[in-house]
N, C-alpha and C positions, 0 to 999 in steps of 0.2 A: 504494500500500500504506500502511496505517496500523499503525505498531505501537501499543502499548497497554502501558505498564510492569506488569511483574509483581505489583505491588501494587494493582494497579488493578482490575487482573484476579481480584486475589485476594479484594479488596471487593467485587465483584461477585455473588461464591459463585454462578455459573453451572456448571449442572452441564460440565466440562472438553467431552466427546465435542458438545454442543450452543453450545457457546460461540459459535464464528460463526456460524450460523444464526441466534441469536437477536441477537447482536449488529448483522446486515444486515436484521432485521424491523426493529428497533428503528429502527436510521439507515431505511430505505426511509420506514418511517410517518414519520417526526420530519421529513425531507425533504419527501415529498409533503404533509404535514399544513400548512410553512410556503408552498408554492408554489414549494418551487427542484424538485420534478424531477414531472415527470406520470407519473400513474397506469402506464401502459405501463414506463417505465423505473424507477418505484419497485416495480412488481409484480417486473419481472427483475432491482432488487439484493436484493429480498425472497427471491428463486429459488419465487417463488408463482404458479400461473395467474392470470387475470383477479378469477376468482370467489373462487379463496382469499381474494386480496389486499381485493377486495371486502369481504368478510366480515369478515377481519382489523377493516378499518377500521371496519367499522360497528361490531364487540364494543369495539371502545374509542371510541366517538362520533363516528369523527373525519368531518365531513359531506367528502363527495364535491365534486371542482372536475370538475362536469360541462360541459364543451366542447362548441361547434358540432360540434369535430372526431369527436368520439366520439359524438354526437348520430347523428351521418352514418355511421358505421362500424354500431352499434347496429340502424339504420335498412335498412344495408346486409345485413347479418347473417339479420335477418328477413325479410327480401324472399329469401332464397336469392342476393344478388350473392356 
């Protein structure tokens, strides 16, 4: 858990009922955009499907760390595996 001081929060001017929502977009992109967490586990602190998160990241540039692994999944997908 992270807390976050009341003042911080209050510089923030996030609307209250959206606050962590946007706060776990925020950290997912900021994360996956450095390379500490992949796509998969930055889409679920986002609480985004594949293609939201996708999308997200494209509306703000951020380019794709497309993997072998996903390369393979992608591949598997369309085959019907």
């Amino acid at each position: 858990m992270i807390t976050i001081p009341d003042d911080v929060l209050a510089a923030m001017r996030l609307p209250e009922g959206d606050r962590e929502r946007i706060l776990k977009v925020e950290l997912a992109v900021a994360l996956y955009q450095r390379g500490i967490l992949p796509l998969g586990k930055a889409r679920k602190l986002a609480g985004m499907t594949k293609w939201e998160f996708i999308e997200e990241l494209a509306g703000r540039g951020v380019e794709r760390h497309y993997s072998g692994e996903e390369l393979e999944e992608d591949l598997a997908f369309a085959e019907g595996r």
